[in-house]
N, C-alpha and C positions, 0 to 999 in steps of 0.2 A: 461674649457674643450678645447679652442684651445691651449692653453702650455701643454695639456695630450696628445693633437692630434701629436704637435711638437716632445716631448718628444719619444712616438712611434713611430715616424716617425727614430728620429735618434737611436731608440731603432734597428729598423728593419734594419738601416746600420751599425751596431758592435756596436757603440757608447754605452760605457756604462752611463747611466740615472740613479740618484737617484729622487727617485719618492718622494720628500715632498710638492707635491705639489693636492696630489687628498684626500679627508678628506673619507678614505677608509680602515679600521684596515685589516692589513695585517694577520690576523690569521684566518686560514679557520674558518669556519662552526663548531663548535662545534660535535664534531664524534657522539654523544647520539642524536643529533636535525639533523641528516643527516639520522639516521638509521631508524629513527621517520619519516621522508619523504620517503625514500625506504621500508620502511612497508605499510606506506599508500597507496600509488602507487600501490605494489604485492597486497591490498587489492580492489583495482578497485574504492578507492572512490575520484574520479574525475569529480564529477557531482557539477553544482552548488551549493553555499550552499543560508543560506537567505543572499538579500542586508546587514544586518546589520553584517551579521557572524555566525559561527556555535554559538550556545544557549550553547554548553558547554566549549565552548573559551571563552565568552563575559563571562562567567560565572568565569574562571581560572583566567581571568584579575583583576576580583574582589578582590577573592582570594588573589591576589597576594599584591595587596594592604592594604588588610588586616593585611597579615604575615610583608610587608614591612616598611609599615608606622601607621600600627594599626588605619584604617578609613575604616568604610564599604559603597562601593559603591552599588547604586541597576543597575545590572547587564544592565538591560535593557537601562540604559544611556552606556553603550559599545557599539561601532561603530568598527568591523574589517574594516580596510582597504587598497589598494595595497602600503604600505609604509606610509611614515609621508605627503609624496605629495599627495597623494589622499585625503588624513584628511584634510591637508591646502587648499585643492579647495571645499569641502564639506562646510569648515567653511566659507570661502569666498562667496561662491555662496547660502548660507541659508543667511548671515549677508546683505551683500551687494547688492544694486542692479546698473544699469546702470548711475556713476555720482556721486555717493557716494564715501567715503576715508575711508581707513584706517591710521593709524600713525605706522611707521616703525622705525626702529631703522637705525639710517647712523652712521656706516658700520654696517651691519645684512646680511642675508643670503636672495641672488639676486634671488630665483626664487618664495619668497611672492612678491613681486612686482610685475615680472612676471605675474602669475598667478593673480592676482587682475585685471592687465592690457589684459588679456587675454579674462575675464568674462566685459571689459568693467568698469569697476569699475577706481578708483585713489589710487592714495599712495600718502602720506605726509610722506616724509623724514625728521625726526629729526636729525639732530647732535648731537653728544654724544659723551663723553670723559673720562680720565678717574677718572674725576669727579663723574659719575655717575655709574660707573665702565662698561663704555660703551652699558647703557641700559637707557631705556626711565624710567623716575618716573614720581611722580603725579603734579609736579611743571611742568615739559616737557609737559605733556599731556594738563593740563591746560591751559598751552602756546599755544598749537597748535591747539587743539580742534576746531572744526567750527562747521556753522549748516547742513552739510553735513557729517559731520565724524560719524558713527556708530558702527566704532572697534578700538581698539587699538591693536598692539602684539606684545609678547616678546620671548624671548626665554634663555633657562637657564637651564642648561650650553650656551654659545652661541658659534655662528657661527658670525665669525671666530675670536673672543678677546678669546675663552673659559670662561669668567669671569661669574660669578652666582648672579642672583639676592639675595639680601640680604632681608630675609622674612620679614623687618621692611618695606622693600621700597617695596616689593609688595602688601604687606598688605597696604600701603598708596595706593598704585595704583590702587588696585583693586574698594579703596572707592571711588575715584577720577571718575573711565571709570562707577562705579555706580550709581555716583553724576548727570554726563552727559548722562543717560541712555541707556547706551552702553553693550558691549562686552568687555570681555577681552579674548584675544586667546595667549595661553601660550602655547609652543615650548617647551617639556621636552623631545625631542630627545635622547639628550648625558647623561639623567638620567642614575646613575648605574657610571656612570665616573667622579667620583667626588673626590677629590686625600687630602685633608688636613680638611675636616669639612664634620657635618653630611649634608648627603644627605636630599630635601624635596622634596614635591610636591604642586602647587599649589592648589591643592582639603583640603589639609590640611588646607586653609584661605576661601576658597568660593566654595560652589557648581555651581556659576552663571558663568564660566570661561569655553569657552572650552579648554580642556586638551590635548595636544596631544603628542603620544608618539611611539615608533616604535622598530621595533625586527632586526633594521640595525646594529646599534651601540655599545650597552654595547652587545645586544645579538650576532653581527657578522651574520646577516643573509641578508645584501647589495642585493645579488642579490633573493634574496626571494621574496623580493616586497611587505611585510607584515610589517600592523601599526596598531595602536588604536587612539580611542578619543573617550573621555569622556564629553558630552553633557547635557546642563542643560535639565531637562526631557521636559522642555517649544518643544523644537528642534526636537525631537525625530522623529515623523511623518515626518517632513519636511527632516532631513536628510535621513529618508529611502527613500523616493520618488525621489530625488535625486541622491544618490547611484543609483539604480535600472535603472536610465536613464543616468548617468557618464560610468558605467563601470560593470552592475549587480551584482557583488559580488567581495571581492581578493580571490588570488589564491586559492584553495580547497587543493592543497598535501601544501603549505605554511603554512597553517590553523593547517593543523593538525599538520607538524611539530613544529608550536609553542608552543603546550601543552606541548610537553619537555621541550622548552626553558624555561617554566617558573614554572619549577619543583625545588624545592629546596635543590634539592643534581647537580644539570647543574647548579645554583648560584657560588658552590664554583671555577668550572673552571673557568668561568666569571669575577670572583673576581682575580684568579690570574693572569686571560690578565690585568685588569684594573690593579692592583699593577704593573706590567710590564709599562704598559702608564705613569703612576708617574714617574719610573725612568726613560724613556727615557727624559720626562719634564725635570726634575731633573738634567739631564745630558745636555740639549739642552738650556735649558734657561742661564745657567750663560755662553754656551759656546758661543751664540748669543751676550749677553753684552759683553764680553773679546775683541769680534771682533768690537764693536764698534757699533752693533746695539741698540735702547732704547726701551723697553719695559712696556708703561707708567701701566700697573696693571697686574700684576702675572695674570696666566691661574690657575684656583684654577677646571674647569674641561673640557670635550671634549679630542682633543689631537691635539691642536691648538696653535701656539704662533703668535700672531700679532703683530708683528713687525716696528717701525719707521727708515727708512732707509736713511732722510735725508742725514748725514753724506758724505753718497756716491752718494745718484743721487737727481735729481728734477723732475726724471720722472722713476717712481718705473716699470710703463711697460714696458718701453724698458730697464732698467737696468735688469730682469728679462729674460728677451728673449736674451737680452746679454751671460745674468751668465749660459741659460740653453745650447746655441748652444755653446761656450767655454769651458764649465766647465761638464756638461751632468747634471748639478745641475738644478733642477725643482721645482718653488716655484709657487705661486699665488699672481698675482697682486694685490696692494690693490684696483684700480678700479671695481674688479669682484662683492666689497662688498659694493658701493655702490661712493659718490662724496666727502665725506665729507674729506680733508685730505689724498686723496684715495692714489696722485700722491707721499706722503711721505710713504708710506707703505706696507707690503708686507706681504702673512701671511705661513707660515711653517706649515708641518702637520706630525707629528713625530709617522708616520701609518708603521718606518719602524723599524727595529731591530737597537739596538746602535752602534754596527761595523758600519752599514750603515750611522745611523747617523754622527758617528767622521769621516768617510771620508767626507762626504759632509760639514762638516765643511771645514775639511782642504782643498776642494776646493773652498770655498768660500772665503778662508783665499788668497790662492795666486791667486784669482780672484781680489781682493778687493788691493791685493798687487802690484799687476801689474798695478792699475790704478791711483795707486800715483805718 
């Protein structure tokens, strides 16, 4: 967020900024899940709804999963909520208490951590590479496990490798955080964005997992502030009491606008943003290698490339802050994502159209040329 801060800043002085650096798809709102919100609004229904969600959204979710992945969920494990960050503090603050850990993935996405540290809780930082295709398994977990640890979490697609859990190794992992009498909390975010192999879900391996997922991403709804999670029924009471004292409910015209988003004639726009995200990959990754970046496991989804920058620096932050005030090129440090490695890496976010991208290439190209 301070290289988005920077970025605007020389944005507001002419300077032209290519923006690959904020994990934000640049295509509005979907016109059908916008008209879905201006309906509901001219209808006055902007009253609370319950902690958990409206009964016929928690219900569409189902739904959804059904037609998607052919697995029926019972409704009543549906938790709406204000995005996938309200879901990650629900699960945190049910699982965790004061002194307790969770196991994180190094590099993963900095505000589970956050957020654990915030309710008082720990993180254990695993390092991961792309051995494991930069995600915790059951061997990892095992390793790290104490008698303090009560969750583990993954996330898949991820933030910021893109790389996806392979359902051999979640299905080991889930036995593994089952063995240790834990939690698994699985991050399915950037589900819907998945570019070369079928998409899954972890509810397809275990009901015992919280599931969480959100209408930012494949659906384009960022500033809507609307997510889900799917909760073993054990949870249920406990997350509504909690909800109801976090934040009472998400947003009500949000709510409503999401029963379009998850209507299956609004799938095929969706589909043709996400086939758009492959080719800009497609166009972005071999141009990243040419220049002499290494990219140790293909982004197979999200709209992420994690990048090793060795090559050119030994300090990926200030080379970054470098490339953005010279060049108006805006990436993300690999510090944001956690210590492991951080200082050799940098992550790209290809949120923008490919004209945009092949220029920030080519300024990165006689960025990189100048400092030979």
């Amino acid at each position: 967020m301070d290289i988005l801060a920077q970025a605007k800043a020389l944005s507001q002085q002419g300077k032209k900024v290519y923006h690959l650096e904020i994990g934000e798809p640049d295509f509005p709102t979907a016109e059908c899940i916008v008209n879905a919100g201006i309906e509901a609004l001219q209808q006055y229904k902007t009253h609370y709804t319950p902690a958990l969600g409206l009964p016929e959204l928690r219900k569409a979710v189902a739904e959804y999963y059904e037609r998607k992945f052919a697995i029926k969920i019972n409704p009543q494990r549906i938790v709406i909520t204000p995005g996938a960050s309200g879901a990650i503090q629900l699960a945190i603050s049910s699982l965790l208490d004061a002194g307790e850990n969770v196991l994180l993935a190094d590099p993963g996405y900095p505000c589970n951590r956050n957020i654990a540290q915030i309710l008082a809780a720990d993180t254990i930082s695993v390092p991961v590479d792309a051995e494991s295709y930069y995600q915790l398994n059951a061997g990892l977990v095992a390793k790290h496990w104490n008698d303090k640890t009560r969750a583990a979490m993954v996330a898949s697609p991820s933030n910021p490798t893109g790389t996806l859990l392979p359902k051999s190794q979640l299905q080991e992992l889930c036995q593994m955080v089952e063995q240790k009498n834990g939690c698994l909390i699985v991050d399915e975010i950037y589900q819907g964005l998945v570019y070369d192999e079928k998409d899954y879900t972890a509810l397809e391996i275990s009901d015992e997992c919280f599931v969480i997922n959100s209408f930012s991403k494949y659906f384009g709804m960022t500033g809507w502030r609307i997510g889900w999670m799917i909760v073993p029924e054990f949870y249920i009471d406990a997350i509504d009491r909690i909800a109801q004292n976090i934040f009472l409910a998400a947003p009500t015209i949000s709510q409503y606008a999401a029963f379009t988003a998850l209507n299956a004639d609004t799938q095929t726009v969706l589909d043709e943003r996400r086939d758009e995200f492959k080719r800009r990959r497609d166009f972005l990754l071999p141009a990243l290698e040419q220049l002499g970046f290494t990219v140790a496991a293909k982004p197979q989804g999200a709209f992420y490339i994690y990048a090793n920058c060795e090559r050119f620096t030994d300090d990926s932050f200030s080379w970054v802050k470098q490339l953005l005030n010279e060049t108006g090129v805006a990436l993300t440090p690999g510090v944001d994502f956690g210590s492991h490695l951080a200082h050799k890496h940098c992550r790209f976010a290809y949120t923008q159209s490919i004209d945009v991208l092949e220029q920030a290439v080519d300024k990165i190209d006689m960025f990189i040329e100048g400092q030979r």
